[in-house]
Structure formats: C-alpha cells, structure tokens
N, C-alpha and C positions, 0 to 999 in steps of 0.2 A: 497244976495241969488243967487246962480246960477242959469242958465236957465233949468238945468236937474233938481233942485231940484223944481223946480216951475213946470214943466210940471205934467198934469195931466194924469191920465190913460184915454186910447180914451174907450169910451161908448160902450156897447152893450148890447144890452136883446135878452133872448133866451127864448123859450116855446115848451113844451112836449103837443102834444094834440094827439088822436086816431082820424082818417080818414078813413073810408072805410077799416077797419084789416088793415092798415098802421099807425106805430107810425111818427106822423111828428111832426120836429125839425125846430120850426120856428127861424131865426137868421135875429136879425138888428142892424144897427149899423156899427163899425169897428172889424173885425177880427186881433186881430195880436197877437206879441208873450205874449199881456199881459192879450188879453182875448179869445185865441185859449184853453188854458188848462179850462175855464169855459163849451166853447162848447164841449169837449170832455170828459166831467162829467155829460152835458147831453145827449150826444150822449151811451154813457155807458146805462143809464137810460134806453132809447129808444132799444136799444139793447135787454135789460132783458125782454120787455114786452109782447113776444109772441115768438113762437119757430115753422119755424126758424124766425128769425127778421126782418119785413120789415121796413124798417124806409127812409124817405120822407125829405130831408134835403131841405128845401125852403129860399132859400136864396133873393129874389126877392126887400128884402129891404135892401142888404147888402151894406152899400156904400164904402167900401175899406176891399182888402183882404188882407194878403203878403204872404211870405212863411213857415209862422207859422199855419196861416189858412188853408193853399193850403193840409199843413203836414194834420190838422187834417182830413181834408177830407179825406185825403190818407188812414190813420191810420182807420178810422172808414170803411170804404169802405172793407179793407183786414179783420178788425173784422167781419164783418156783412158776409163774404167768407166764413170765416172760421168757422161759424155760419153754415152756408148752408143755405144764408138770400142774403137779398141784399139791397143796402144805392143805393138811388138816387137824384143827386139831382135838385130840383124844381126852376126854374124863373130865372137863372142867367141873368145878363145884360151886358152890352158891356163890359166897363175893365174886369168883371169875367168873359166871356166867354174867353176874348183874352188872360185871361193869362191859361186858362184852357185850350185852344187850343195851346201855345205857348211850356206849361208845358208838352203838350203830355197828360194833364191826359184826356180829353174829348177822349179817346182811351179808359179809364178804367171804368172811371163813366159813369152812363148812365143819358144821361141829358134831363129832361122835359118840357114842359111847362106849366102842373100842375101838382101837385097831382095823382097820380092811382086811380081809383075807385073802383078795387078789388083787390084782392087776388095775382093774378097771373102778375100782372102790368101790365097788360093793361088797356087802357084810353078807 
C-alpha cells in the first residue's frame, strides 16, 4: 500500500453558535484543502442567519492553516461585503497570525481577540 493511500484526512470540527447578534464559527483542528470546503459550508450557514451577517470566525484552537484555509477566509470575508455584513476573525495565534500578516490579508480581516458583544463590533 502506498503511503498516499494510507494517509488519512487531517481532523477538524467546526460549530455554528449565536453570540451577542453575531453568528460564530468556531473552527479546530487542521484547515487545508481537505477540510477548507467543510468550513465554507458552515460559513454559508453563518452567513444566512441574520441580514446583514455578522459572523465571528474563532479560530483560536486552529493548529495548522495553508492556503486553502487562508482561501476560505478570503472567499467568506468578500461574501459577508457583499452581504453589507462583515466576517472577523477571533484568537489567531502565532503561525496564523504570520502567515496572515505575510499574506497581506490582516490588511482585509479584521482581527480580534474575542468575540464582539454587540451589534456594531465593538468589544
């Protein structure tokens, strides 16, 4: 048996919960190209659940991103614009912040250290 056919897909769990009128998308685990398309089926979700959409992307348990992840951030961030919403996201840590800084996108997202408590995002 090959060693591609023996690799397993890397782990991650996601969850949809409401926080203060902000839908938040808690993500743990690995992000990559095998489970970036799971997070952006709940980021969709999070998107529909109030108009326009605030949604809270907490990444804080995230232990490896790449640039499949990096996409869906992107992808969900110009949804949530084009919404007249807006995606932020919550607890990055060292690797994601650097490569969020490296990528340019910490220019586009706006990055927290928790959660919003209201409405308008402010803490």
């Amino acid at each position: 048996m090959s060693s591609a056919a023996a690799a397993t897909p890397p782990d991650a769990s996601f969850e949809v919960s409401v926080h203060g009128g902000w839908a938040v998308v808690t993500v743990e685990g690995e992000l990559d190209v095998y489970t970036a398309p799971r997070l952006e089926a709940y980021l969709a979700e999070a998107l529909g659940l109030r108009t326009p959409p605030l949604v809270a992307l907490e990444v804080s348990a995230l232990r490896f991103c790449d640039s499949a992840g990096l996409n869906a951030f992107l992808r969900g961030w110009k949804r949530a614009q084009a919404l007249g919403g807006r995606l932020v996201l919550v607890g990055p840590t060292g690797r994601l912040t650097s490569l969020l800084r490296i990528t340019g996108l910490d220019q586009n997202l706006d990055i927290l250290d928790e959660v919003p408590v209201d409405l308008s995002g402010e803490r």
